[in-house]
N, C-alpha and C positions, 0 to 999 in steps of 0.2 A: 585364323586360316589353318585347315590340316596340316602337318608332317607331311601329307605326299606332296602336299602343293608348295610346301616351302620346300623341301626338294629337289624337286620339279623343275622348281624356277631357277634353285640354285645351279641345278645342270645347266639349263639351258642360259644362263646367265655366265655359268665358266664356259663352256662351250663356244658361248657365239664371243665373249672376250677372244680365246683362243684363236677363234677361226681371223677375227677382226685385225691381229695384232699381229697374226702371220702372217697376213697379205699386206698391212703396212712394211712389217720384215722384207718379207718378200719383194715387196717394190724398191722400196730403199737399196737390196742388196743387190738387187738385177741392175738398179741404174749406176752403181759402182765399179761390181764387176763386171756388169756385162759377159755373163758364161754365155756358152752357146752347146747345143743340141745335150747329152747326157747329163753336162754337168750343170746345165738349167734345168734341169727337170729335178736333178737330186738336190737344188739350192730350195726349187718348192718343197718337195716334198719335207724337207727336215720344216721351213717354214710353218707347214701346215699340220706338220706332223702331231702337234701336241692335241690341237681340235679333235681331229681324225681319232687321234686317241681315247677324248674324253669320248666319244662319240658310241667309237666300236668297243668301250668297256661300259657305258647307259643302255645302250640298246640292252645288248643280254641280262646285263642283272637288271629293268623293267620286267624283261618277259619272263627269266627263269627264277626269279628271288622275288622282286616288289611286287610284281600282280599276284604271282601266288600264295606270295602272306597276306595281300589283303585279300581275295578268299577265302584263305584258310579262315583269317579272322571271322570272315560272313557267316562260315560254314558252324565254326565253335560258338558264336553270338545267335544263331540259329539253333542249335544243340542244347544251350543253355537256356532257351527259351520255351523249344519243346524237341525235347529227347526222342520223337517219331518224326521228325522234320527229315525231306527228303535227300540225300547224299551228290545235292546238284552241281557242289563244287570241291574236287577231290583233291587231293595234293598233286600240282603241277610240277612243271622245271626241276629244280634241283632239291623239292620238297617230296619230289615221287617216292622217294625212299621211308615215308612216316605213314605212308597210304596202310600197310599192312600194323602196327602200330594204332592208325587212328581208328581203324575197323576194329580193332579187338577190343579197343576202349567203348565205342560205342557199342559193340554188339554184347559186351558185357554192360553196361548200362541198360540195354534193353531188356535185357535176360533178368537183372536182377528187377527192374520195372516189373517185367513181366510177374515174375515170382512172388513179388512182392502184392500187385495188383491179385493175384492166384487167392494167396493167404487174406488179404482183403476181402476176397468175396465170397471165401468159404469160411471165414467167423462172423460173416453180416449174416449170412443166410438164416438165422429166427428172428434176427431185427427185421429183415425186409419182411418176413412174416406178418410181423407184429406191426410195422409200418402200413403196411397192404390193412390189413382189417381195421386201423384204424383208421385210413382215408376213405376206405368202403361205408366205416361209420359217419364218417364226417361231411361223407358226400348227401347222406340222406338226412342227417339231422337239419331238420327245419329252424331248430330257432337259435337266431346267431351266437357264433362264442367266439372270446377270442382268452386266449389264456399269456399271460406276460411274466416275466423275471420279477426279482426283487425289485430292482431298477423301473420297473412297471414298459419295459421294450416290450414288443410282441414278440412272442416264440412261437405260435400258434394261430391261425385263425379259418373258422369254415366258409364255404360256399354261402352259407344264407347271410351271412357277415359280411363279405364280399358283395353282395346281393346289397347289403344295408346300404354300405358304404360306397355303392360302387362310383359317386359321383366325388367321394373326398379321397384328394392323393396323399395324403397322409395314413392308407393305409397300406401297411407294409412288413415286412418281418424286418425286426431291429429298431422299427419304429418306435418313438414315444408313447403309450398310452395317448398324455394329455394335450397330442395334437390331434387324435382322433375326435378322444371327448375331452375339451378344454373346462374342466369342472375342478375346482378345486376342492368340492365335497367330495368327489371321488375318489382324488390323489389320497385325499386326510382317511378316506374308507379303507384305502388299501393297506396304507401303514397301519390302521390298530386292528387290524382280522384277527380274529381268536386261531393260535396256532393248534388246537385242536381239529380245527376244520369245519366248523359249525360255519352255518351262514349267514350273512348282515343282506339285508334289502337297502337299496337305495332308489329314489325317484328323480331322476334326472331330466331336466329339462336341456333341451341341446335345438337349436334351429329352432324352427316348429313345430317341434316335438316334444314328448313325454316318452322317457324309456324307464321303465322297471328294471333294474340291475341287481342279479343276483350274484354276489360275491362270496368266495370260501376261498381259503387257502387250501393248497395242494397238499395233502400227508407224505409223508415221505421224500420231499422236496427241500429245493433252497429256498425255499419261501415266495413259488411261482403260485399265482394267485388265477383263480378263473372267473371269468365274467362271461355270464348269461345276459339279454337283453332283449326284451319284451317291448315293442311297442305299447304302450300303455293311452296314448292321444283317445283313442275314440272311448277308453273306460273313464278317462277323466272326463272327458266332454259329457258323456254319460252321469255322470256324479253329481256336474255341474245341473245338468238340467232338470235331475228330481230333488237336492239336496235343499238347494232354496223354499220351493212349493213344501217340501217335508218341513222342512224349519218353521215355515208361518203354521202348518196344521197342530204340526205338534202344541205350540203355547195352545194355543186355542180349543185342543181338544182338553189340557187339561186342566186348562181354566173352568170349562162345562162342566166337566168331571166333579171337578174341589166343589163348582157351585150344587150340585145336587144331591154332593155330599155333606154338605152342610146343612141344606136344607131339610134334609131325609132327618138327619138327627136334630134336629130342631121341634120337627114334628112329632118324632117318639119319644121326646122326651114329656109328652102332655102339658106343658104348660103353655101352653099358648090358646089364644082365645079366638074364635070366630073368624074375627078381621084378618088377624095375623094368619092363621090357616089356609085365606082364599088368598092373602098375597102371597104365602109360600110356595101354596100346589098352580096358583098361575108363573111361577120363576121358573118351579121346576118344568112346566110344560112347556116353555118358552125355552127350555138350557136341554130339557131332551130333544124338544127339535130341529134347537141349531148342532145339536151332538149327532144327532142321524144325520142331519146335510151333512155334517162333518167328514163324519164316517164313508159317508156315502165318496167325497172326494177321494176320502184316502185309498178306497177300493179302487176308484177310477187310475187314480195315482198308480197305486201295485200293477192292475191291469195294464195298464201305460207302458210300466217299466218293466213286464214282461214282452208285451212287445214291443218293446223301446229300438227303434230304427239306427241305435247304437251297434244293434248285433249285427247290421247288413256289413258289406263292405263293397267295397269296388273292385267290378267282375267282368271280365273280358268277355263279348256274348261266341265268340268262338270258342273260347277255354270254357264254357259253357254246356255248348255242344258234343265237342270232343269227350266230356265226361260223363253224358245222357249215352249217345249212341252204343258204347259198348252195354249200356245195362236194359236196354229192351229186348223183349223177345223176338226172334229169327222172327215171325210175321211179320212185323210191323217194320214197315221202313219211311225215315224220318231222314226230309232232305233239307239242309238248312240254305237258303237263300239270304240276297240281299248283303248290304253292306255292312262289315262288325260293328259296333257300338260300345260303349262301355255301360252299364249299370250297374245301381248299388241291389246287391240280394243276399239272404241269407242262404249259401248256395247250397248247401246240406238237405235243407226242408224245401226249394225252390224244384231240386233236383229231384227228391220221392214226390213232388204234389204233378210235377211233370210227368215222371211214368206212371202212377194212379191215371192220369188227368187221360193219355194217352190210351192206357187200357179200354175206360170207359169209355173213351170216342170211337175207339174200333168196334166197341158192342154198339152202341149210338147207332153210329152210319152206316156199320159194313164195309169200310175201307178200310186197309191196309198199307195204303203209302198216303202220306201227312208230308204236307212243308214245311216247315219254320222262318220265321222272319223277323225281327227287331230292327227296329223305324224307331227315330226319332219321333218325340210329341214338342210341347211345348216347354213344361218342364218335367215330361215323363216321357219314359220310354214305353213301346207299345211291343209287349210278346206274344204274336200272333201265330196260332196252329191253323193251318190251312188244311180245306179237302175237298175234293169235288160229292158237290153235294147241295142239301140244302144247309138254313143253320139250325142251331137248335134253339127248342123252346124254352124263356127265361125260368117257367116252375123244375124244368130240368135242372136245370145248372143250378137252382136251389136248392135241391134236391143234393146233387153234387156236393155243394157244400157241409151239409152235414155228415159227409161222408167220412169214413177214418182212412188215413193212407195206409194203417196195415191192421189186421185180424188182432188188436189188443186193444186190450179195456181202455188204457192210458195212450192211444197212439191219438197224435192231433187230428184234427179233420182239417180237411179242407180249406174250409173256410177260416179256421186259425192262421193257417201259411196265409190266405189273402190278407186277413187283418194285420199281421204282422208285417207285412210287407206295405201297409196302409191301401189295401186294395179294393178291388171286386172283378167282375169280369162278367164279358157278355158277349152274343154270338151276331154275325151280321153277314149280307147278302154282300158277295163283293160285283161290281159297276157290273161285270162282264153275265152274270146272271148264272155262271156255269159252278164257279167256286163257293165257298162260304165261310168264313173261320171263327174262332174262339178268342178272343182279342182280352189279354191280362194287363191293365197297367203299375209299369213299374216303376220307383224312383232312380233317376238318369244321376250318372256320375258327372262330375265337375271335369274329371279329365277328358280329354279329345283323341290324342296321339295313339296310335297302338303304342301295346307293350314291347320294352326294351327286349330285344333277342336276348335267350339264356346268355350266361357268361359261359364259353369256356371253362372248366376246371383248370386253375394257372398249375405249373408243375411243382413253385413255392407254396406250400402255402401252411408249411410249419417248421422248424430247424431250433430244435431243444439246445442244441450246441450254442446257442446266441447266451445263454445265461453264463456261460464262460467265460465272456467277454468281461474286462474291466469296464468299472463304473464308468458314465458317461462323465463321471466330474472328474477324471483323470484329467493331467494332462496330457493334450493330442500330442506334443512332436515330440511323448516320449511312447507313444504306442505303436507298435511294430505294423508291417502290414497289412498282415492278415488282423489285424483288431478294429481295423477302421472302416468305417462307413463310408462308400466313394459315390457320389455320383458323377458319372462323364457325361458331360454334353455337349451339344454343338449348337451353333444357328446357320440359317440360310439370311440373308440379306439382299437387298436391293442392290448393293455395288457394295464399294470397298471405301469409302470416305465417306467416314462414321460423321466425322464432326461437319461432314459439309451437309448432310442431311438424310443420308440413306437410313436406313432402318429396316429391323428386324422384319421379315415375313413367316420366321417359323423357327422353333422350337424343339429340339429333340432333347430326350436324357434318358439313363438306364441308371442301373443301378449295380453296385461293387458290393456286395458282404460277404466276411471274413475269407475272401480271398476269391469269390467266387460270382462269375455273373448272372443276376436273378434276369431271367429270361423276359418273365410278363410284370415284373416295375420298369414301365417307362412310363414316361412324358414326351407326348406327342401333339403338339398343336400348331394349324398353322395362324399365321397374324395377319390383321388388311393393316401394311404400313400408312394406308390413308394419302397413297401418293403411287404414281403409275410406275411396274416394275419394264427397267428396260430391256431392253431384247439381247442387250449384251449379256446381264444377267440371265435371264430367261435359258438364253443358252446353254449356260452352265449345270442349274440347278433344274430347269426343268418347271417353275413354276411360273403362272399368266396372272393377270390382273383378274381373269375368273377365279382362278383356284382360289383367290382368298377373299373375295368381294364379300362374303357372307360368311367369314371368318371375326372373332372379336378382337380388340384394338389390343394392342401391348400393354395397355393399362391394366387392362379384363387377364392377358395372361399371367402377368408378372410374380402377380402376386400369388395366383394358383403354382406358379413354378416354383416361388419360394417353400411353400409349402410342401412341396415334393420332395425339396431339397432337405428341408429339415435340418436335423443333428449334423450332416452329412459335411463330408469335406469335398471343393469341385474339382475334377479333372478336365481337362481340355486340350486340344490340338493346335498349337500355338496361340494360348489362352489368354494374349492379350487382348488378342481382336475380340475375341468372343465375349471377354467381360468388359470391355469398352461397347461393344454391341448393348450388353441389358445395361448395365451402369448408366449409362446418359440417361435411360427412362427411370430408372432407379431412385434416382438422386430427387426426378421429382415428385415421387410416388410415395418419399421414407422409407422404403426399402432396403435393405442393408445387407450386401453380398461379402460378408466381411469373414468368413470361414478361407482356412487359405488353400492355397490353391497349387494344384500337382497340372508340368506342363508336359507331357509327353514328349516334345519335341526339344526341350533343351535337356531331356533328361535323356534320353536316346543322343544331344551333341554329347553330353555329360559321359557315357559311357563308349561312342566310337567315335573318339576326337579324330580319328585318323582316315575315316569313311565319307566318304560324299553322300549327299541326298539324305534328309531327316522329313522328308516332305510323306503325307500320310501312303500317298501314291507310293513312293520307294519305299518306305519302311514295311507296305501291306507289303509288296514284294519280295524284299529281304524278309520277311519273317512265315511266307505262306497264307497271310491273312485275307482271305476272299469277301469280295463285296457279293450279296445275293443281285441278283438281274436286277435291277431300277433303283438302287439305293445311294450307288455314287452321289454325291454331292446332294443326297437328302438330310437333315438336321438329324432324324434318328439313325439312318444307316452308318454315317460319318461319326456318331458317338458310339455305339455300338462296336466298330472296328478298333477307335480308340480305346474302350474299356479290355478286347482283345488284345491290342499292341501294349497296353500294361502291364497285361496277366503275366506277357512275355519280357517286360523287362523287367518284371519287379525279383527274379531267380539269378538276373545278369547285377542285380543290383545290387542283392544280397550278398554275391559273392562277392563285391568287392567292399564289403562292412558297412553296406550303405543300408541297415536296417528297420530306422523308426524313420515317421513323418519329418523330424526335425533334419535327420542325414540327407532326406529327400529335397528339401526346402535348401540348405546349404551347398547342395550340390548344384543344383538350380541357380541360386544366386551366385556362385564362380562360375557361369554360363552367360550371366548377363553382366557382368565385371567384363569377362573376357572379352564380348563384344564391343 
């Protein structure tokens, strides 16, 4: 129980004695003496006198002494959390006098904040230079990187990386490497890098996938290491499909080979007679022309794997378009129709056989606006140029094909792109009699869905300072704050009785490093508890039995959450509930939430034993912490506030020598003793 409440009770506990034992007094003494009119009224009052007393000496010192220290307290627990917090509760009653006192303190605090932040920002200013041009770079570099510490943490990673990854939450700054790529060829790659800075290739297979990983160590570094990585899937598939057919022609060519060279010297050597002669020169005629069939594949083979339908990829037919229409000329206008599609193209050569293809249908017809369309086939897609008109003639478009897309000796023709593409094309009358088009088929992609929207550029997405950090094989509860990896999270639930059957609907977490909160690492999902949410709940949180119908089971999250979680140590808002929440699915999943655990709300009883309200609602309060419009009682909003209401006690925490994980975890547990 608080100091004010034991207090409290004490007053009102000698008080109401007081008042009780007076009026026993009181009666006792009236039916003895029996006073009458003055001196019955002075026998009450001395009676009652001592209540009255306790009474009118609680009143004032409540209002002019005990409320104002506990303000004052709000006020300095507010100060100490953030030094711009607003001056809501000033020195009242008999504290009025500290008012000019606590403003000098504070306003000298902000002054030196101020001066300090000043000096701060004009010795960054060529780092942000140098920051800005290399995000500038980072934004446009196409093929992924991510660069990590000795420890193999990320400190670094681009946009096209993000891109790679964007479906695994294990990636993050301060993250492990080998929960991104669990390779242990890789880990053993990074430890023997030539500290010269030459580079090792590795071929990693990850999912299903093939990546080519270019690794070097950093010059002038603590031995942070960079990783490039190349899709490699469709060069291997590629490899696989000519390396076999290669293997069988090979023996065999040079089997033909050895045999017609043996026979050739057999024969200049003159000693051989008649017979011998006709069996030789029929071997060798028999070995030259299985050696020309031979040959004859191997060309086809080369041929093949020039245009080996390795080099297509899978191409969005509006990112298609979008890239044609800026490169024709003002004449021509190319209006693309129909529904997007995906197909595989090699979109470089697709994209010049198109403006060729386009020029000469304007000489061809005479028009000047063309349609486009890509339609499904059976297992080809159909890239059809529309025109009002008629169609053309097949020796035409023969003729087309031999055509070069540009004015050089070596430029492909035409009809290379069709073959390459495994193609041809032809022109036809469409139903209506009015139109006519040029109809290309192409190979259709396996995917369906359009493409994922760009990412956002997140605001983390490098912090060299991470290498500073001690090794991850430290011990945690002897590392300070600012060292430790936090994640805060919360959940939403069905109701509040775990063990009678409720369960989880959703998921939030963010993420704490070295003192600071990463805006775009969360964990965000909701769950279908597989059981109907009650409207008592509903009310709270905000979510129906729609919102998560075609959401995945807690089995499907759990494990993705683990994952998020990582290295990471959890924090929570009365974090029993929350880890009795995923724990019950846990236990039968194998999952193991065994990292320990920061609770904000005993740690906030921990530091204002003498304050009422530690409830998330009072503490945003007391400390200025704003919910954004619709986030109250959502899984990520409510952990979010909390990684906030940390930031602000972990300075209240400091100060009183409450420095590493371990001081935090003890203070914690004489919280739950005390209970």
């Amino acid at each position: 129980m608080p100091h004010r409440q034991k207090l409290l009770g004490l007053w009102m506990l000698l008080t109401g004695s007081s008042i009780f034992l007076g009026l026993l007094s009181g009666l006792w003494l009236e039916s003895q003496l029996q006073p009458e009119g003055f001196a019955r009224l002075l026998l009450w009052f001395f009676c009652l006198s001592a209540g009255l007393l306790l009474i009118l000496i609680g009143l004032p010192l409540e209002v002019q002494l005990f409320r104002p220290l506990r303000h004052l307290q709000v006020q300095l627990a507010r100060l100490a959390g953030n030094p711009d917090a607003q001056n809501d509760f000033p020195p009242e009653g008999w504290l009025t006098v500290l008012q000019p006192d606590l403003e000098r303190l504070r306003q000298g605090w902000r002054n030196d904040r101020a001066l300090l932040g000043e000096a701060k920002i004009q010795g960054a200013k060529d780092a942000a230079r140098i920051r800005q041009e290399l995000e500038a770079l980072l934004q446009v570099l196409k093929v992924p990187l991510l660069l990590c510490d000795r420890h193999q943490r990320l400190l670094l990673f681009n946009p096209a990386a993000e891109q790679l990854f964007a479906k695994n939450p294990a990636l993050g700054l301060g993250r492990r490497l080998e929960e991104l790529l669990p390779a242990p060829s890789l880990s053993d790659a990074l430890h023997q890098l030539p500290k010269d800075g030459s580079p090792r290739q590795l071929l990693l297979p990850h999912e299903d996938r093939w990546f080519l990983c270019d690794l070097r160590q950093v010059l002038a570094s603590q031995g942070e290491a960079l990783v490039t990585l190349e899709d490699a899937t469709e060069r291997q598939q590629t490899d696989q499909r000519w390396r076999k057919p290669l293997g069988s022609l090979l023996p065999a060519l040079r089997g033909h080979a050895a045999n017609l060279a043996t026979a050739g010297e057999v024969l200049s050597s003159g000693n051989t007679g008649p017979e011998l002669n006709n069996r030789l020169q029929t071997a060798m005629h028999q070995d030259s022309q299985a050696l020309s069939g031979l040959i004859s594949e191997l060309a086809q083979l080369l041929e093949n794997l020039h245009l080996e339908q390795g080099q297509l990829s899978d191409t969005w037919s509006n990112d298609l378009w979008q890239a044609l229409l800026p490169s024709l000329d003002q004449q021509l206008q190319l209006t693309p129709i129909g529904i997007p599609v995906w197909l595989r193209a090699d979109s470089p050569s697709l994209l010049a056989l198109l403006q060729r293809l386009l020029t000469q249908l304007q000489e061809a017809t005479g028009q000047t606006s063309f349609e486009s369309e890509i339609q499904l086939g059976n297992n080809r897609v159909y890239l059809d140029l529309i025109w009002k008109g008629e169609p053309l003639s097949l020796s035409l478009l023969q003729e087309w094909q031999e055509m070069t897309l540009a004015d050089e000796d070596m430029s492909p023709r035409m009809g290379d792109i069709l073959r390459r593409h495994s193609s041809d094309w032809w022109s036809l009358q469409d139903a209506d009699g009015v139109y006519a088009r040029l109809r290309i088929p192409l190979p259709a992609a396996k995917r369906v869905y359009p493409p994922p929207p760009a990412i956002e550029s997140r605001p983390e997405f490098h912090d060299f300072s991470i290498a500073d950090l001690p090794a991850p094989t430290d011990e945690l509860g002897q590392l300070r704050f600012n060292q430790l990896e936090m994640v805060v999270f919360d959940t939403e639930t069905t109701g509040l009785e775990l063990r009678k059957g409720d369960k989880v609907i959703s998921i939030g977490a963010c993420r704490l490093l070295k003192g600071r909160l990463l805006a775009q690492e969360v964990f965000d999902q909701k769950v279908n508890p597989n059981r109907p949410i009650p409207p008592a709940s509903t009310r709270i949180h905000g979510l129906t039995d729609a919102d998560v119908e075609k959401s995945p089971p807690l089995k499907v999250v759990l494990p993705r959450f683990r994952e998020f979680v990582g290295n990471g140590i959890l924090v929570a808002h009365n974090a029993a509930f929350d880890l009795l929440a995923i724990n019950l699915e846990a236990e039968e999943l194998d999952i193991e939430f065994n990292m320990p655990v920061l609770d904000t709300l005993l740690l906030s009883r921990g530091l204002d034993k003498n304050l009422e309200g530690h409830g998330l609602d009072d503490l945003a309060e007391r400390f200025k912490l704003t919910f954004p419009p619709g986030t109250r009682h959502t899984a990520l909003g409510d952990a979010r506030v909390t990684a906030e209401l940390l930031l602000a006690l972990l300075p209240r925490l400091e100060a009183r020598g409450i420095h590493t994980l371990k001081d935090a975890l003890e203070l914690q547990k004489a919280q739950v003793e005390a209970s």
